[in-house]
VOSE-87368 format. One record per residue: residue in three letters; z, x, y of N, C-alpha, C, CB in turn. Coordinates in steps of 0.1 Angstrom, whole numbers, plus 5000, padded with zeros to 4 digits. Last residue first. Glycine has a CB too. Example, Ala and Ser with C-alpha at 12.3 -4.5 7.8 and 13.67 -1.06 7.14 Angstrom:
! residues 2
ser507151284978507151374989507951295000505751414994 ala507851324943507851234955507851324967509051134955 
***
This chain:
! residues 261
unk832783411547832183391531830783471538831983161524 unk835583471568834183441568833483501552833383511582 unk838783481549837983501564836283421559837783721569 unk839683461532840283371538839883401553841683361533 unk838983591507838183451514839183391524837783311503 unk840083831506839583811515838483721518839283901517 unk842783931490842183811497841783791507842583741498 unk841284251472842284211484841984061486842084291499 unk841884251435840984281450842084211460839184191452 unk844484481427843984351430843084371440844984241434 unk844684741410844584701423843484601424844484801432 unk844584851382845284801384845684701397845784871381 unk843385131368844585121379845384971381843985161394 unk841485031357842385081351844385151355841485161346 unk839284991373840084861367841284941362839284761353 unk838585211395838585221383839585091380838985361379 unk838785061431838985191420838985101404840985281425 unk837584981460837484941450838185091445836084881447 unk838784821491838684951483838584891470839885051484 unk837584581518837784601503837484751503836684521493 unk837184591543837484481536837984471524836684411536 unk838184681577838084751561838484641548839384891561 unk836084551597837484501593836884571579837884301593 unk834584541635834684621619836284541610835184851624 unk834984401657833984351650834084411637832684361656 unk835984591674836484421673835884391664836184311685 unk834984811683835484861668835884661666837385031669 unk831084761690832784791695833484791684833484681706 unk828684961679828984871682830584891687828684801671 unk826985191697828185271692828785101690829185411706 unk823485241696824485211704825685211694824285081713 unk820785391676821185291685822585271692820885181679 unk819385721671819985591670820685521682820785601660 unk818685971690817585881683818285701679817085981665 unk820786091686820486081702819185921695819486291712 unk821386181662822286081666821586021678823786141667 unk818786261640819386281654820086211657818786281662 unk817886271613819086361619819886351628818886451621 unk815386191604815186251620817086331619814686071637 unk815886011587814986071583815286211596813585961581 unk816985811601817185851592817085961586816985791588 unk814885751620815885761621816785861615815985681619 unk812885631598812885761609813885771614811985771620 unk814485411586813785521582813485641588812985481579 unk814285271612815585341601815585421596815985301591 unk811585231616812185251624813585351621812385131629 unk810785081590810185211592811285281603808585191599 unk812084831597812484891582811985061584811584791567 unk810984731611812884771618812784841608814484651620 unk808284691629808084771615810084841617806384931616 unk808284621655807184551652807984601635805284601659 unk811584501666810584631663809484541656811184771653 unk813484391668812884351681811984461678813784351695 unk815684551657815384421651814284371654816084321653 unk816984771665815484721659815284661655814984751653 unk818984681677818284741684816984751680818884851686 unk820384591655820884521666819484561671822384561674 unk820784851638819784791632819584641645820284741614 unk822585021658821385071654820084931652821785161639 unk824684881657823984901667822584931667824584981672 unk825184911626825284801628824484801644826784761626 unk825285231623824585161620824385021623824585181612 unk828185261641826085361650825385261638825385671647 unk829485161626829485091641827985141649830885151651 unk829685321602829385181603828685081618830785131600 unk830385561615829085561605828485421609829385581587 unk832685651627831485541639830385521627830485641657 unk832885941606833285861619832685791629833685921625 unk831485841576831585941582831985861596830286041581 unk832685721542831485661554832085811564831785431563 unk831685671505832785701516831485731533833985901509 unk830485531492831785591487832385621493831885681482 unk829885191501829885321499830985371496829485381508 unk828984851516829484941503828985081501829184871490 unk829184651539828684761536829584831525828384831549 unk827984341559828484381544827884561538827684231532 unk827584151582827284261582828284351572827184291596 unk827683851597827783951585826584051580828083871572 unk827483671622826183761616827283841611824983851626 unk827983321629828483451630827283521619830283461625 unk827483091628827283121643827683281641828283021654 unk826682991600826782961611826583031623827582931611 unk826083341590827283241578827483131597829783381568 unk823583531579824083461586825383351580822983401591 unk823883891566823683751564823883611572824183741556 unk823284171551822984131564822983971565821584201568 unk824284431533823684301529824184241546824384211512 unk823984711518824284661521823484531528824784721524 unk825284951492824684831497824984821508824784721492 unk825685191484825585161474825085021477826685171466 unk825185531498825685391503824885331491825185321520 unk826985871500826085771492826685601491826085851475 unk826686101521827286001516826185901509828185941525 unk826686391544825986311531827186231525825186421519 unk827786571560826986461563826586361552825986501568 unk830486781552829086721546828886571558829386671525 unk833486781568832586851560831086881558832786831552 unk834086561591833686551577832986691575832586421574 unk834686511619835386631611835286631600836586651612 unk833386341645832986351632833486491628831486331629 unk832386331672833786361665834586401651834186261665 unk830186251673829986411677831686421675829286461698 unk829686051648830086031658829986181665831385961657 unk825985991630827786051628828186001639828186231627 unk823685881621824785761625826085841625824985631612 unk822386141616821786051627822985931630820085971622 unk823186191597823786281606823686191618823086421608 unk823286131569823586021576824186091590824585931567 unk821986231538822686271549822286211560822586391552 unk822286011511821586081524821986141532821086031531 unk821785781487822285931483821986031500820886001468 unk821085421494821085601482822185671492818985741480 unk819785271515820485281504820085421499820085161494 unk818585251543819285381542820185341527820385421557 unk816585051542816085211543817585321539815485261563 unk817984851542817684891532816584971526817884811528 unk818384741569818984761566818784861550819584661569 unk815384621572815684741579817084811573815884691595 unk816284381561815484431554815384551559814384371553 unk818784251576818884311561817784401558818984211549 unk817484221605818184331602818384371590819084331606 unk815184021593814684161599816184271599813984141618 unk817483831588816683861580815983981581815983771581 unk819183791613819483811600818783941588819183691597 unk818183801641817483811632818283871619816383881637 unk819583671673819783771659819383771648820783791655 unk819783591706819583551692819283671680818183461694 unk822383711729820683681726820283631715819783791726 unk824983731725824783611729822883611726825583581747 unk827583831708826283901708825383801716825683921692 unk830384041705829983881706828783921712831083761715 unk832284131674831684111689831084021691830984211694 unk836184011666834484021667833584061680833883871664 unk838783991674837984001661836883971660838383951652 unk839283961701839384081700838984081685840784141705 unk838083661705837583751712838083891708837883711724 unk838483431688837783511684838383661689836583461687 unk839283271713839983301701839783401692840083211696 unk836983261730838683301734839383351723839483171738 unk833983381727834883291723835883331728834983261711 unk831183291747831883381741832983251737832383521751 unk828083061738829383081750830183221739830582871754 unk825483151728825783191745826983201748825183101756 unk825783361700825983211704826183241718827383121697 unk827383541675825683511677825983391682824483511664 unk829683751665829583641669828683561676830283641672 unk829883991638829083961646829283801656827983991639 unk831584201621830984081622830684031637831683981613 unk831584371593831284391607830384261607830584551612 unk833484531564832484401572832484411582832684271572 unk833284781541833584751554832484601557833284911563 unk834584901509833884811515834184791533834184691506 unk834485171488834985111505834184981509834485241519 unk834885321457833885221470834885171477832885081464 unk836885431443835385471436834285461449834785351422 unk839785631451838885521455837285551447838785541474 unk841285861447840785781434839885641437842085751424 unk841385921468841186031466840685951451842386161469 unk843685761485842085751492840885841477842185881512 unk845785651468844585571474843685621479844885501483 unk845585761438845685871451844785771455845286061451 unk847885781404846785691410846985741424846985521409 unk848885911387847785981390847185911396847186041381 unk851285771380851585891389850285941396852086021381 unk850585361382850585571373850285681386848585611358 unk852485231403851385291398851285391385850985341407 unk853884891409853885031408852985051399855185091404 unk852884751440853184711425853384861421851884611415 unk852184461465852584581461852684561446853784641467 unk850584241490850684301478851684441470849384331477 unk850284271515849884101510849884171492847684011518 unk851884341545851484341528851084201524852884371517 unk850384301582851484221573850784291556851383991575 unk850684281611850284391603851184321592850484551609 unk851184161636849684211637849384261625849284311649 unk853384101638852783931629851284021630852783721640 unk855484371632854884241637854184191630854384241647 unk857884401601856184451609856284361618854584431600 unk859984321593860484441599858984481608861084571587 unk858984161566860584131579860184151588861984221581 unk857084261553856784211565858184171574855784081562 unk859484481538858584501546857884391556857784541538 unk860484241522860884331534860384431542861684371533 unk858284141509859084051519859884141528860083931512 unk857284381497856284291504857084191514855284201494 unk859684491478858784541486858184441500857784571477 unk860284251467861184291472860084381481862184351462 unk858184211449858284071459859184141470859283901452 unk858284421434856784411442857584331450855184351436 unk861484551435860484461429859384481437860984321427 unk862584881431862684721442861484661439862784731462 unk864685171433864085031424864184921433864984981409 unk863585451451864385341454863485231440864285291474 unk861885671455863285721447863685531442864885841461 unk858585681460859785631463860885641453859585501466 unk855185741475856585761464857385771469856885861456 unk852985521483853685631488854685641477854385621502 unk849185391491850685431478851585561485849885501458 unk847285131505847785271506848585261492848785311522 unk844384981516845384991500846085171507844084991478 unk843184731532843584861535843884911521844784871547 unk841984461535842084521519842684631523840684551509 unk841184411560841884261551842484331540840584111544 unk841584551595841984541574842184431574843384621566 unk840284651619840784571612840784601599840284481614 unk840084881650839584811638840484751632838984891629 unk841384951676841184831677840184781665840684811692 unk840985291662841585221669841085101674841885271676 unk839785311625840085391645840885291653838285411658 unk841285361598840485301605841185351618840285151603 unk840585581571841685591581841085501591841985751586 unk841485461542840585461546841385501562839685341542 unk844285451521842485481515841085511528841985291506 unk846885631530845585531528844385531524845285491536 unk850185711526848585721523847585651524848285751513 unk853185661537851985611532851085691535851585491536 unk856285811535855085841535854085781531854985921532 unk859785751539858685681532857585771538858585521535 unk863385761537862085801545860685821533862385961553 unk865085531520864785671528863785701529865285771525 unk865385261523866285301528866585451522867085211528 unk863285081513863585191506864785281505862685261508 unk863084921538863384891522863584961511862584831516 unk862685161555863885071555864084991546863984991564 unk860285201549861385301547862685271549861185391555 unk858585001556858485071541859985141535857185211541 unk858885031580858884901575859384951565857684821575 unk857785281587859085231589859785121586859185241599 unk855085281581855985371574857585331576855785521579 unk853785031594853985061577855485161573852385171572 unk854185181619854585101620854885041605853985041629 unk852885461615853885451618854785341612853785451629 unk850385331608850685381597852285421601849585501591 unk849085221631849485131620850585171607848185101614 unk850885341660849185351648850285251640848385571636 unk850585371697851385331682850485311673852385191680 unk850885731707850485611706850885521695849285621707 unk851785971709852085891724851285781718851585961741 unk851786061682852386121688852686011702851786251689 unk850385881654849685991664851385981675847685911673 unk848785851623850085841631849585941640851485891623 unk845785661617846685781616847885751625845785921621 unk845185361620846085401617846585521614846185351612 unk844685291660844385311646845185361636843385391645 unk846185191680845385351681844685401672846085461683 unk846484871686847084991676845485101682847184921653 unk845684561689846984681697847484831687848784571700 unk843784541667844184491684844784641694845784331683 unk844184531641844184631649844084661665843484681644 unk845484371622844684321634845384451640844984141641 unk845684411582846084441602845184381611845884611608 unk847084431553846384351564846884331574846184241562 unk847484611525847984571540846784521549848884701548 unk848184671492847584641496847784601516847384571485 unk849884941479849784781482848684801491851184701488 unk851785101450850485091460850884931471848585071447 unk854085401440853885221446852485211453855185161461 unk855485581419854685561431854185421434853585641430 unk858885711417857685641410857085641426858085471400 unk861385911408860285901419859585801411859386041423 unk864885871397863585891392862585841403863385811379 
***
């Protein structure tokens, strides 16, 4: 009998090509699938909710694949991390209703992009964040930030890579905050288009230093033009923090105090 399994996975995308599976490089979803498939002991297919690029991060990723094999959540998650390196570890599984589809029953994506604001760079930090050394206006970026709530076509933040269909997506927040020495950068939507996050985060960086950042966006925005927005942030700094779906599924939020509040 097939059942379907979700879980939840946490990466440091460092050394990875991102996680589609790709041919001469190593992605995340390889390295998942073989983990997976050896506890299963036969060939496994994850899905994900979100496809991150290369050198991005997960605290919440959530994929589900179907499996012939009985094996507890604990069974799942301990053998699976066996078999991962220390860059990519479950922090959850459990079985689903048939009709649960990580990316396709997702309601909201949460993405954080964080920022490291301070002259000296850091060592430790250094491939999970960027690192911003001029001083950073919190405050002017949230309020600029909240030209582009709603319902919009978001051409002006695509990538020229971009294989989305539609330009339009609908962003449900986002929130711009200092936490010490680091700049959060908190974004909820249904779904985001390729670099969306990283041309906006650059973007609002760039107008901060505007007489009117909130008008600025707005035209922007408003304009379509990718050429018009600001700089492509680096992917060190993105981490897919949270998928949200319908309570009725069943998927724990991810633990993600155990980064920056």
């Amino acid at each position: 009998m097939t059942q379907r399994i979700a879980a939840i996975v946490e990466y440091d995308g460092t050394g990875y090509a991102g996680w589609q599976s790709q041919a001469q490089a190593a992605s995340i979803q390889d390295a998942v699938q073989a983990a997976l498939s050896f506890v299963a002991g036969h060939a496994v297919v994850a899905i994900c909710a979100g496809r991150t690029d290369r050198g991005v991060h997960a605290v919440g990723q959530v994929i589900h694949f179907d499996t012939s094999a009985a094996r507890s959540p604990r069974a799942w998650v301990l053998g699976a991390n066996s078999k991962l390196s220390a860059a990519i570890a479950l922090q959850w599984a459990g079985a689903v209703d048939a009709g649960f589809h990580s990316r396709h029953r997702a309601t909201a994506r949460v993405y954080r992009y964080i920022v490291l604001n301070r002259s000296e760079r850091s060592a430790l930090q250094n491939a999970r964040v960027a690192w911003i050394h001029r001083p950073l206006d919190a405050g002017r970026m949230h309020e600029a930030a909240q030209a582009l709530i709603g319902e919009h076509d978001f051409s002006a933040f695509r990538s020229v890579e971009c294989q989305s269909k539609t330009p339009r997506r609908r962003v449900e927040s986002i929130q711009v905050h200092r936490s010490g020495d680091h700049l959060l950068f908190d974004f909820t939507a249904n779904a985001y288009l390729h670099h969306m996050v990283r041309n906006i985060v650059g973007t609002l960086i760039e107008a901060q230093d505007d007489a009117d950042p909130k008008a600025r966006l707005a035209a922007i925005l408003a304009g379509r033009d990718r050429r018009r927005a600001g700089y492509t942030a680096p992917p060190s700094g993105l981490y897919l923090w949270r998928v949200i779906y319908p309570p009725a599924f069943g998927i724990p939020s991810a633990p993600a105090g155990l980064l920056l509040k």
